[in-house]
Backbone as a printed PyTorch tensor [residue, N CA C, xyz], in Angstrom:
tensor([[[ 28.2750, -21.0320,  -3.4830],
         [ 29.3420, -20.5960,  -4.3790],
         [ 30.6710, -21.1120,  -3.8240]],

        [[ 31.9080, -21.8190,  -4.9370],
         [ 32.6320, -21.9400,  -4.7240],
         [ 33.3400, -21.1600,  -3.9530]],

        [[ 34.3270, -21.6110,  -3.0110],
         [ 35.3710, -20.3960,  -2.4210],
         [ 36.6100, -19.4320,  -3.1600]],

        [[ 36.9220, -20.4460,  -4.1340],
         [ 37.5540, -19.8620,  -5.1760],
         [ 36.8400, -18.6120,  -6.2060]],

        [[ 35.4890, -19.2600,  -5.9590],
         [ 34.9180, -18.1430,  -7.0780],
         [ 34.7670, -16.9940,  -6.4160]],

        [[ 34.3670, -17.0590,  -5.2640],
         [ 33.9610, -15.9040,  -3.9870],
         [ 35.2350, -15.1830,  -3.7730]],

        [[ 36.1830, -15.4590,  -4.1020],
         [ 37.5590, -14.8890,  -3.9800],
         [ 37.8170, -13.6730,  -5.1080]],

        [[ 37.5920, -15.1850,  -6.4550],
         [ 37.7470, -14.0340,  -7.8270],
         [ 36.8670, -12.9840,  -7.8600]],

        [[ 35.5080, -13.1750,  -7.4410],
         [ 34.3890, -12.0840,  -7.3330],
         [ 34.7290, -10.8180,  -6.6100]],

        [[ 35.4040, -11.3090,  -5.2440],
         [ 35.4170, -10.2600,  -4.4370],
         [ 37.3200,  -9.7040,  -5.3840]],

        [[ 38.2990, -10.0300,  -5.9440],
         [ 39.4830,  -9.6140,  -6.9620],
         [ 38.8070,  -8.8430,  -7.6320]],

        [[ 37.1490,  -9.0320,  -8.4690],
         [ 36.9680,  -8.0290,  -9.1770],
         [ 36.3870,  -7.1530,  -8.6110]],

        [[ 35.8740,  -7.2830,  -7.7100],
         [ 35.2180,  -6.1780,  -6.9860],
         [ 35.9390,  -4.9600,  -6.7870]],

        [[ 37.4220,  -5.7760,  -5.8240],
         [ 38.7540,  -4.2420,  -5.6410],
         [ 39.3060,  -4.1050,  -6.5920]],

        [[ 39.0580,  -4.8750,  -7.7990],
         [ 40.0500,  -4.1480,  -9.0250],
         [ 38.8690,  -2.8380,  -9.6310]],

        [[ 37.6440,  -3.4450,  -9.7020],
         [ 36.5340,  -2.2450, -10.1410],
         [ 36.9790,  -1.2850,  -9.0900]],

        [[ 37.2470,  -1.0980,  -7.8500],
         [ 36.9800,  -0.2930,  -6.8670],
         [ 37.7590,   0.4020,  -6.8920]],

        [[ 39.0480,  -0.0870,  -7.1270],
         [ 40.6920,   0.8230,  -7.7410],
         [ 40.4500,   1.2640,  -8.5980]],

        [[ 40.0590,   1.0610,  -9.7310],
         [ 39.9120,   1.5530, -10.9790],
         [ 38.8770,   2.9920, -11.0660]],

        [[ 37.8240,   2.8650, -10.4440],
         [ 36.8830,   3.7370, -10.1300],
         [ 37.1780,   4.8570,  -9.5180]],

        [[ 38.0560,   4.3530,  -8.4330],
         [ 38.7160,   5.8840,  -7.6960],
         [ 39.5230,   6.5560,  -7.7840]],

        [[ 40.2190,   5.8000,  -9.2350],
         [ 41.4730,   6.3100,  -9.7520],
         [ 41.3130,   7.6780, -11.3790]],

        [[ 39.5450,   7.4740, -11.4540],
         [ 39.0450,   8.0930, -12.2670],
         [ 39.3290,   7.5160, -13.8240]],

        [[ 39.7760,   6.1350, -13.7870],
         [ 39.8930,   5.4130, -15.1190],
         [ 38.8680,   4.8710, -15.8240]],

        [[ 38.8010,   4.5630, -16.9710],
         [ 37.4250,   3.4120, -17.2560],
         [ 38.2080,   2.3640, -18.0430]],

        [[ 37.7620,   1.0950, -17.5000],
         [ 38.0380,   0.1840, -18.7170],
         [ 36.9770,  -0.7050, -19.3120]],

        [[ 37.5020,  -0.6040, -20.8100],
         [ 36.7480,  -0.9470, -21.5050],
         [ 36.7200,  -2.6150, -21.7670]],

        [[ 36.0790,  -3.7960, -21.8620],
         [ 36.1830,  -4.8770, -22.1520],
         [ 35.2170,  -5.0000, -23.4710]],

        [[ 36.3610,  -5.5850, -24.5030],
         [ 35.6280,  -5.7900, -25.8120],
         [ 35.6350,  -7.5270, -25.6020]],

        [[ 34.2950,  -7.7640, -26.5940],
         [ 34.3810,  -9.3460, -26.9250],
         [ 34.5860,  -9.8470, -27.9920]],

        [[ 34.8840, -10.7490, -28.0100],
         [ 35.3260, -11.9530, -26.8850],
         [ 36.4160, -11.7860, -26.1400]],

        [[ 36.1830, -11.7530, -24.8840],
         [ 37.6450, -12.1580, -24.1030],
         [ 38.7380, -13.2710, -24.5540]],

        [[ 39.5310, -13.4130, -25.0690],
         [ 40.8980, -14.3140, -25.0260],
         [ 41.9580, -14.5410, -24.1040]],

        [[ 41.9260, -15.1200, -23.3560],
         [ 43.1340, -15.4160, -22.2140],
         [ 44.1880, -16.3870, -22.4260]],

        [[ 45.2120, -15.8350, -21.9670],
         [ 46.5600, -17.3200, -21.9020],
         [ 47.3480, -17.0940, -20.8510]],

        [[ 47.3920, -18.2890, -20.4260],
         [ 47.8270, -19.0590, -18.9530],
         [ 48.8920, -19.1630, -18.7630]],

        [[ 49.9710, -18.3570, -18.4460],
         [ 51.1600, -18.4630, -18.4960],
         [ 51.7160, -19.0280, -17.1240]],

        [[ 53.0410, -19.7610, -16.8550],
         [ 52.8470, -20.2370, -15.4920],
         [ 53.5600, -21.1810, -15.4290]],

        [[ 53.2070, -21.7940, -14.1620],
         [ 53.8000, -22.9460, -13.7310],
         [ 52.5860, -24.0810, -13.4770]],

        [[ 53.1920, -25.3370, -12.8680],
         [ 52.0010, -26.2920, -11.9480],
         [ 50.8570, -25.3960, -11.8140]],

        [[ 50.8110, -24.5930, -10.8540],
         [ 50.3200, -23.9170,  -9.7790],
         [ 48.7310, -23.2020, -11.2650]],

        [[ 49.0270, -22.6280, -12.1690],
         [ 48.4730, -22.0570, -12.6620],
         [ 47.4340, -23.0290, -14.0240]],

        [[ 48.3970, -24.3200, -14.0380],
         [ 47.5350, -25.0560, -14.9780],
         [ 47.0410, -26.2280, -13.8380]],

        [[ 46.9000, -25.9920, -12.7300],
         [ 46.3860, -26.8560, -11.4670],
         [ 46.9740, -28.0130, -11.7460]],

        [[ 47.7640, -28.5450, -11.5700],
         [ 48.2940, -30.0870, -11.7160],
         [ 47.8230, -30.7490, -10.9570]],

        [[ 47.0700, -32.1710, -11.2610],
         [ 46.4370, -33.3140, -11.1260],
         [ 44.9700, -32.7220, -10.7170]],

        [[ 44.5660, -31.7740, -11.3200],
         [ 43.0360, -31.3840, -10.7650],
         [ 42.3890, -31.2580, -12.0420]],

        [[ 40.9280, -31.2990, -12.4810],
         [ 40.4750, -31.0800, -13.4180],
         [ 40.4340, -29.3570, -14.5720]],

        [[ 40.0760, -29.4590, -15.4110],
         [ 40.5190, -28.2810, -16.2890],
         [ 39.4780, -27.2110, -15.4010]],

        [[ 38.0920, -27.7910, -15.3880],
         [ 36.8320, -26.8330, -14.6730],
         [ 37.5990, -26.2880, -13.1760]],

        [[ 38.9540, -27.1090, -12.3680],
         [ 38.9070, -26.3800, -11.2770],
         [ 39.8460, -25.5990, -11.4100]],

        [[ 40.7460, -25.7310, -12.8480],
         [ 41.7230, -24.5480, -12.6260],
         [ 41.6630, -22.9450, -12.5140]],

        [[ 42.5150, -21.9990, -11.9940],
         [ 42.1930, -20.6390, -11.9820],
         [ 41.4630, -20.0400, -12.8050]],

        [[ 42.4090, -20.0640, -14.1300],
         [ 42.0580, -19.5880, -15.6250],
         [ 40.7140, -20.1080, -15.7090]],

        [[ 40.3930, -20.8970, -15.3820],
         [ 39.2470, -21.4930, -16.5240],
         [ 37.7240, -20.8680, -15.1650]],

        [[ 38.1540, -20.9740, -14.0470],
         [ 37.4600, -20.5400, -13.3310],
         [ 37.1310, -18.9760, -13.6820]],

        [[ 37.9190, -18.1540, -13.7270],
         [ 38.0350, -16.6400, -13.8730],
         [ 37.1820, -17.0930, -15.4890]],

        [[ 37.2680, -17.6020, -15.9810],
         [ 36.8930, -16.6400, -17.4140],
         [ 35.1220, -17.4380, -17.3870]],

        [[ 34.7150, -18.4830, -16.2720],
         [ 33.3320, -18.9890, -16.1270],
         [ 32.4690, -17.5530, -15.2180]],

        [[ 33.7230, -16.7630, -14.5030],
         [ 32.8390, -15.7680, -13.4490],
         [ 32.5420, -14.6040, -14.9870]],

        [[ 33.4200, -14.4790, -15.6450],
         [ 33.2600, -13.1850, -16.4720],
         [ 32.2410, -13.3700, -17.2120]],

        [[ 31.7970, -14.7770, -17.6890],
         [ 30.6320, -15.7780, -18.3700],
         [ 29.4410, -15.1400, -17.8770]],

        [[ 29.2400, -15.6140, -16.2840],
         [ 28.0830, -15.0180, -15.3070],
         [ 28.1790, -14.0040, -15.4720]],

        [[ 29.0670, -12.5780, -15.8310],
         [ 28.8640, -11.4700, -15.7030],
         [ 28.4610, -11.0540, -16.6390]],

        [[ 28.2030, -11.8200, -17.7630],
         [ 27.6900, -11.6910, -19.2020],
         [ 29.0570, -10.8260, -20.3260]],

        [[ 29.9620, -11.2530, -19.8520],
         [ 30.9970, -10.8560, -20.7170],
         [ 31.3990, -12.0190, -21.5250]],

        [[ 31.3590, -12.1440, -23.1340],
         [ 31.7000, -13.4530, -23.8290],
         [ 33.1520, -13.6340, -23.4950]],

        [[ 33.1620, -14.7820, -23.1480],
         [ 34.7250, -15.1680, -22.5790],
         [ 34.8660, -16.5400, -23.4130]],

        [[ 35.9370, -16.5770, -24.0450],
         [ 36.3610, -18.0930, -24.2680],
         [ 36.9280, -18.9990, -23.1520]],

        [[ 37.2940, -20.3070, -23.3630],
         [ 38.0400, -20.8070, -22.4020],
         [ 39.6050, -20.5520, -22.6250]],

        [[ 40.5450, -20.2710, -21.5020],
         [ 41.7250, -19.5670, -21.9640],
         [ 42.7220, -21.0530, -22.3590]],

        [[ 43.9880, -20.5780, -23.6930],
         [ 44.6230, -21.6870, -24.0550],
         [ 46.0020, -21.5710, -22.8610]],

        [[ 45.6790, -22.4030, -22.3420],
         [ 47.3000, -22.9230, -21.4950],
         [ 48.8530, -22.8520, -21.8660]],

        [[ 49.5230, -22.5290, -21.7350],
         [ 50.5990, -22.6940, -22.5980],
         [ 52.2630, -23.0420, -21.1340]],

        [[ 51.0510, -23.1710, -19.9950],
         [ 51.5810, -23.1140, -18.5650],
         [ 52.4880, -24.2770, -18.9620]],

        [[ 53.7490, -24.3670, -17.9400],
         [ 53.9200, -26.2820, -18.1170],
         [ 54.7950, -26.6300, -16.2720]],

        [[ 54.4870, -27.7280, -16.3580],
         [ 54.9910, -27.7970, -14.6950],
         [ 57.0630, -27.9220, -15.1120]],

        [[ 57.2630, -27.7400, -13.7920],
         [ 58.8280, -27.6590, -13.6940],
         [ 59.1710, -28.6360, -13.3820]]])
């Protein structure tokens, strides 16, 4: 597994883990829709679309069997 993905995995892990002990529930309806707000940094500049954040995060929610689209960018570099 990617290191990036092992990262986002273990992000959802302590966000489930906060959430859980905080006595909340959240609900995820589908399809997921995401948008990429940002800079360089967030639409990965000069790297492919598969290695950016966004697109990474919404391939782990994929594996988790949550329908996820791919998120629309709207990032732009400075």
């Amino acid at each position: 597994m990617e290191l990036n993905m092992k990262r986002t995995l273990l992000f959802m892990v302590v966000i489930t883990m906060a959430v859980n002990a905080s006595g909340q529930n959240i609900t995820i309806t589908s399809p997921v829709k995401m948008l990429a707000l940002g800079d360089s940094y967030t639409i990965g500049q000069s790297v492919e679309i598969r290695e950016r954040w966004p697109h990474q995060f919404a391939a782990v929610l994929r594996k988790s069997g949550v329908e996820a689209g791919d998120p629309d960018y709207i990032a732009t570099t400075c």
